[in-house]
PDB file as gemmi writes it, atoms N, CA and C in Angstrom:
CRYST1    1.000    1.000    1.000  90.00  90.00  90.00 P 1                      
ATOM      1  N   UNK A   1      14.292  22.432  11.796  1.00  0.00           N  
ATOM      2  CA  UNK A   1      14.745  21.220  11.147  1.00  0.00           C  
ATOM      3  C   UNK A   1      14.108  19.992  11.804  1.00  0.00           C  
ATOM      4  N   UNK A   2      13.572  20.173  13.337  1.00  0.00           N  
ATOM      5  CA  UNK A   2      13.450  18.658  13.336  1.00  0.00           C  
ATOM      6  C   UNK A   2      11.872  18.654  13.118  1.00  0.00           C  
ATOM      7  N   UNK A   3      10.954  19.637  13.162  1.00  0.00           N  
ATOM      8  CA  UNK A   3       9.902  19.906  12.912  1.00  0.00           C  
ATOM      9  C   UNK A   3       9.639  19.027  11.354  1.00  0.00           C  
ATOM     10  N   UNK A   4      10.487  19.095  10.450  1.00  0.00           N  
ATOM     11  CA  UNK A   4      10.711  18.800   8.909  1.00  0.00           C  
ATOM     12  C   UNK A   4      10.926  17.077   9.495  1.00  0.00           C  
ATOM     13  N   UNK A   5      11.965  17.016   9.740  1.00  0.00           N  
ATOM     14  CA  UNK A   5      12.032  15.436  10.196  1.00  0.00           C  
ATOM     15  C   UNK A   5      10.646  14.706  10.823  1.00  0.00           C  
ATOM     16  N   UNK A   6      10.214  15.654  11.823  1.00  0.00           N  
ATOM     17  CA  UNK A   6       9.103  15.047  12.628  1.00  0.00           C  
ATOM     18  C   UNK A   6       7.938  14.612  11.744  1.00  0.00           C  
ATOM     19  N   UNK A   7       7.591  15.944  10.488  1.00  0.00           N  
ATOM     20  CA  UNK A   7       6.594  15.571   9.596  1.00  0.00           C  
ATOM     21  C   UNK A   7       6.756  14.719   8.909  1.00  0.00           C  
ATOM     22  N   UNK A   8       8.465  14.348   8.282  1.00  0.00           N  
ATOM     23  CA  UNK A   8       8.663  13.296   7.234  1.00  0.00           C  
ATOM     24  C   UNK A   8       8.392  12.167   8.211  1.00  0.00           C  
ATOM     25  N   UNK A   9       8.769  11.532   8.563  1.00  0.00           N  
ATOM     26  CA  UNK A   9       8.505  10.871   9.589  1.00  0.00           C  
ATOM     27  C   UNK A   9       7.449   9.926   9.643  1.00  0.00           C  
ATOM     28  N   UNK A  10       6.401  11.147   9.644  1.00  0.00           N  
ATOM     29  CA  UNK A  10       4.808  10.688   9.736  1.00  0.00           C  
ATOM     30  C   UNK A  10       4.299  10.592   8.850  1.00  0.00           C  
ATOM     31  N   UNK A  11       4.789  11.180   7.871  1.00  0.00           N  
ATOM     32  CA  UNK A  11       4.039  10.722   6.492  1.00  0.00           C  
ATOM     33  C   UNK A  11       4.499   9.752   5.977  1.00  0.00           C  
ATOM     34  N   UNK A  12       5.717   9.276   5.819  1.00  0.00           N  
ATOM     35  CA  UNK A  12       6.443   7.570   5.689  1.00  0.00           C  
ATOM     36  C   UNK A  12       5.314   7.143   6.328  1.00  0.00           C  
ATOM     37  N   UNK A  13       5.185   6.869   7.840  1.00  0.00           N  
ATOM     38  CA  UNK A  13       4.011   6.254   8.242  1.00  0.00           C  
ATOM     39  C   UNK A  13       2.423   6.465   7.737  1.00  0.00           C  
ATOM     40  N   UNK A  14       2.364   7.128   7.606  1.00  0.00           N  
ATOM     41  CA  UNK A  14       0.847   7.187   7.126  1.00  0.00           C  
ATOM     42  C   UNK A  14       1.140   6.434   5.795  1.00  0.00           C  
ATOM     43  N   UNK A  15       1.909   6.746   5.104  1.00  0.00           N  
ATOM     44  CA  UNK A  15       2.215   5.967   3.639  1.00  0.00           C  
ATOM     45  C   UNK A  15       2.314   4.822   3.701  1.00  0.00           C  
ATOM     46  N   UNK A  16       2.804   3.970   5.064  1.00  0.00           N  
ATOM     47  CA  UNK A  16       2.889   2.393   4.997  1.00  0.00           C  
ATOM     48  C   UNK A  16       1.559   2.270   5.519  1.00  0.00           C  
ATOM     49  N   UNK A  17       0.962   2.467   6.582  1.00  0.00           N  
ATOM     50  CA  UNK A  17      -0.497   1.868   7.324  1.00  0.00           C  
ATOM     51  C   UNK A  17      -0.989   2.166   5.637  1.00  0.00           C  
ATOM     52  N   UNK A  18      -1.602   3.241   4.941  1.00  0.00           N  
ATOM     53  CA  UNK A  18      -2.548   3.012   3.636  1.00  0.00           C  
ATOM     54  C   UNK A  18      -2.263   2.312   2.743  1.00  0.00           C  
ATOM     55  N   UNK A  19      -0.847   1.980   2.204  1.00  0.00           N  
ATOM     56  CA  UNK A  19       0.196   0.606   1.653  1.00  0.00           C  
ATOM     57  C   UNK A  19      -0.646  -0.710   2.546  1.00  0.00           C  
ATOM     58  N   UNK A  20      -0.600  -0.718   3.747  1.00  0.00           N  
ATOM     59  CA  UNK A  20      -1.716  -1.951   4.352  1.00  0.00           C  
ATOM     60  C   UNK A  20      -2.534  -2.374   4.091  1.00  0.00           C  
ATOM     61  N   UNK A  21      -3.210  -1.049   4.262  1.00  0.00           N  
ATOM     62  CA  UNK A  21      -4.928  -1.255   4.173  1.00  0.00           C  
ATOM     63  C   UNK A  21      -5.397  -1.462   2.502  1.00  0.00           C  
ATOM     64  N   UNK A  22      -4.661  -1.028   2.185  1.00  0.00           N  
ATOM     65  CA  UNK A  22      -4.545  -1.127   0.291  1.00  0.00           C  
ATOM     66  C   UNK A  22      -4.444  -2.641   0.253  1.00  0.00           C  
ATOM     67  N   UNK A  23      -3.415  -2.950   0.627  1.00  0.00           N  
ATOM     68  CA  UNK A  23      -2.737  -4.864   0.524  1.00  0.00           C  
ATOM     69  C   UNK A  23      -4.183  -5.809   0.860  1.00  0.00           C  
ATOM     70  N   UNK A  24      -4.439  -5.357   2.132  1.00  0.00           N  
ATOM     71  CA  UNK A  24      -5.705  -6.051   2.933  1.00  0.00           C  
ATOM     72  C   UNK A  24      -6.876  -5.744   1.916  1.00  0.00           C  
ATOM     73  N   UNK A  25      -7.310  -4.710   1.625  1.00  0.00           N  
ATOM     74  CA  UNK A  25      -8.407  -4.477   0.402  1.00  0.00           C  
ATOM     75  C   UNK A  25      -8.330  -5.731  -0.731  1.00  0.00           C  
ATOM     76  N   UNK A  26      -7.470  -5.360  -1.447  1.00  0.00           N  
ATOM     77  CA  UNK A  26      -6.967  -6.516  -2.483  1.00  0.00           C  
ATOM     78  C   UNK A  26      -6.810  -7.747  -2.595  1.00  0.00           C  
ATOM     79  N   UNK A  27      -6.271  -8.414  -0.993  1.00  0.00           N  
ATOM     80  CA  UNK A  27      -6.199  -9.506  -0.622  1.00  0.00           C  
ATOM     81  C   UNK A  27      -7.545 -10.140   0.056  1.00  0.00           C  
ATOM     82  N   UNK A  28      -8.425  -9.459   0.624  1.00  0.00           N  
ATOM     83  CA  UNK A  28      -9.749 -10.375   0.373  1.00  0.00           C  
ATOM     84  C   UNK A  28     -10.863 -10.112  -0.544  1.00  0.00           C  
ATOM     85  N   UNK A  29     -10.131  -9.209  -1.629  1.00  0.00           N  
ATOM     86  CA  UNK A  29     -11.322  -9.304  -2.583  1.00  0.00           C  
ATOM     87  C   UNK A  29     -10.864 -10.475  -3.596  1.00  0.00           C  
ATOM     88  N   UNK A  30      -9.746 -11.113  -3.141  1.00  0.00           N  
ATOM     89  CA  UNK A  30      -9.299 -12.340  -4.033  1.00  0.00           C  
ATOM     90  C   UNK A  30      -9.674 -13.114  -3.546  1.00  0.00           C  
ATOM     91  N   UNK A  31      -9.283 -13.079  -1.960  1.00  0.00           N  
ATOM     92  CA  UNK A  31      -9.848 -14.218  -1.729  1.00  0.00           C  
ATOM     93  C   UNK A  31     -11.561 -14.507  -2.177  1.00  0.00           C  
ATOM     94  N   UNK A  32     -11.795 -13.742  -2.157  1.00  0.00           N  
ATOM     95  CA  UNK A  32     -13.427 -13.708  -2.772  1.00  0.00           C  
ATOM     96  C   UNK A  32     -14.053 -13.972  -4.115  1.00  0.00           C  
ATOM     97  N   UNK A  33     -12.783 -13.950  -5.097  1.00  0.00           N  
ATOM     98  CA  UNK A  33     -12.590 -14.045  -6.174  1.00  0.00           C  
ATOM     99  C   UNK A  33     -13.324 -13.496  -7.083  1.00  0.00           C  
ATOM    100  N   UNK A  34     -12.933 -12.087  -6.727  1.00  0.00           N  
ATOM    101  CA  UNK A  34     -13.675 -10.772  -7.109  1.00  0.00           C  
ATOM    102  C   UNK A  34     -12.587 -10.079  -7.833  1.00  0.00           C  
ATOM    103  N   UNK A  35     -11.613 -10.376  -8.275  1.00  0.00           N  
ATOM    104  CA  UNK A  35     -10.467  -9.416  -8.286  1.00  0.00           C  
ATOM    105  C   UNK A  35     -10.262  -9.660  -9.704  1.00  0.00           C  
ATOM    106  N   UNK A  36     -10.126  -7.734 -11.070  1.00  0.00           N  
ATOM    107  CA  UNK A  36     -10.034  -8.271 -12.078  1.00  0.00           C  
ATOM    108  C   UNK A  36      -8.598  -7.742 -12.046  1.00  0.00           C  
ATOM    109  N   UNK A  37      -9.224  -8.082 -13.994  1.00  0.00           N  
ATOM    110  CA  UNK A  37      -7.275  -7.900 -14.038  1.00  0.00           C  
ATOM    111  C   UNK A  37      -6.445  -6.398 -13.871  1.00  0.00           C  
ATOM    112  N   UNK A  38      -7.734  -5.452 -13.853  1.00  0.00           N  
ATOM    113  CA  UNK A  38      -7.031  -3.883 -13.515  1.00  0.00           C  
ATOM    114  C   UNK A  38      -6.457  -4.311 -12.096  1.00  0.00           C  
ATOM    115  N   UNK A  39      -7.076  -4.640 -11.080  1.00  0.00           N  
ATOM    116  CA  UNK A  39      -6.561  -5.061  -9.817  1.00  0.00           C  
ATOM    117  C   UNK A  39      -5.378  -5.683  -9.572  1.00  0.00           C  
ATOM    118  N   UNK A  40      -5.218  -6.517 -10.668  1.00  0.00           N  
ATOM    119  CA  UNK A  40      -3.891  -7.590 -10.425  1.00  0.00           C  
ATOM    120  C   UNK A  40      -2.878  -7.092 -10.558  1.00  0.00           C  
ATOM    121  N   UNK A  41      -3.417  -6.186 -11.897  1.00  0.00           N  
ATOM    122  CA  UNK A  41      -1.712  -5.388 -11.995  1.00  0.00           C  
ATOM    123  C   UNK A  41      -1.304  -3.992 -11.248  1.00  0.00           C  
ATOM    124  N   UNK A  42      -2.825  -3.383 -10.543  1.00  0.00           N  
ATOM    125  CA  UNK A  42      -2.375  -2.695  -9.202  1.00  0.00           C  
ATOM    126  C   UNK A  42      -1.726  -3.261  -8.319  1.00  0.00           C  
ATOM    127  N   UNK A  43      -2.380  -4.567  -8.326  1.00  0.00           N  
ATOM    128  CA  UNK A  43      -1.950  -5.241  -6.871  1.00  0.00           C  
ATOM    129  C   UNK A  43       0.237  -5.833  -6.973  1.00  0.00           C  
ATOM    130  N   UNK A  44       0.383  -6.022  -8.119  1.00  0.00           N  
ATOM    131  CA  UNK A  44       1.693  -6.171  -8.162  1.00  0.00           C  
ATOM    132  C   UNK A  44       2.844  -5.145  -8.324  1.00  0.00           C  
ATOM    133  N   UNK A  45       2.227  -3.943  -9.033  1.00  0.00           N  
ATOM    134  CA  UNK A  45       2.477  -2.685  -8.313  1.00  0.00           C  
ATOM    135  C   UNK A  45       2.785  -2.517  -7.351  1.00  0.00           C  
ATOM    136  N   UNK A  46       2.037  -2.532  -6.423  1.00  0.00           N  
ATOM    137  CA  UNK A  46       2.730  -2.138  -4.917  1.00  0.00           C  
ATOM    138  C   UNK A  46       3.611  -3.031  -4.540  1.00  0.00           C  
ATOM    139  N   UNK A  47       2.748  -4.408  -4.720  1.00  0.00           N  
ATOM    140  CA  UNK A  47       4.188  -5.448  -4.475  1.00  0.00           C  
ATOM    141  C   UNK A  47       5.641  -4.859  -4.583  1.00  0.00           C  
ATOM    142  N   UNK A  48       5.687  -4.835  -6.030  1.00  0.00           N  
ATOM    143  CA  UNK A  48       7.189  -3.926  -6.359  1.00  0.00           C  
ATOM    144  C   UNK A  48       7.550  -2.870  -5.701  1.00  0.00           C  
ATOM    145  N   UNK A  49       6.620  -1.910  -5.442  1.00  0.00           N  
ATOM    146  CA  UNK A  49       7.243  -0.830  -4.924  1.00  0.00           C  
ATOM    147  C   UNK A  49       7.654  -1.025  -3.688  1.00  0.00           C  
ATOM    148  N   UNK A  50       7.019  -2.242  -2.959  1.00  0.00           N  
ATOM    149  CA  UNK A  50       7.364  -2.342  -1.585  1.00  0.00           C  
ATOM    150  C   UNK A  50       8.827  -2.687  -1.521  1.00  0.00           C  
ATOM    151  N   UNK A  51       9.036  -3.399  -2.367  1.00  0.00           N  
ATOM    152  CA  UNK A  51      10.371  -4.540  -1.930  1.00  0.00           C  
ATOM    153  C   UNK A  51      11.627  -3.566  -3.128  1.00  0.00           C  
ATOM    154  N   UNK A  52      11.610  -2.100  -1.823  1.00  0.00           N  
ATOM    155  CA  UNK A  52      13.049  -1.038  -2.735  1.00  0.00           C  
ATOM    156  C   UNK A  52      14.123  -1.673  -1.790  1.00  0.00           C  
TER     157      UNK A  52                                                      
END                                                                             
């Protein structure tokens, strides 16, 4: 059982650091003003999903 915990665990984490690096991707390809509209509505996607 804690083996199960230990893995959930880490994959929550791995799931937020790539949730990051995803955010950071998105956020300077705007700033660059590179970003279309498939992007925008990825990018508010996660927004949402972040804020459960």
């Amino acid at each position: 059982m804690y083996e199960y915990r230990a893995l959930k665990a880490q994959v929550r984490e791995l799931q937020r650091l790539l949730g990051k690096k995803t955010m950071e991707r998105f956020s300077s390809k705007a700033a660059n003003g590179t970003r279309s509209a498939a992007t925008t509505a990825a990018l508010k996607s996660i927004r949402r999903s972040g804020q459960r």
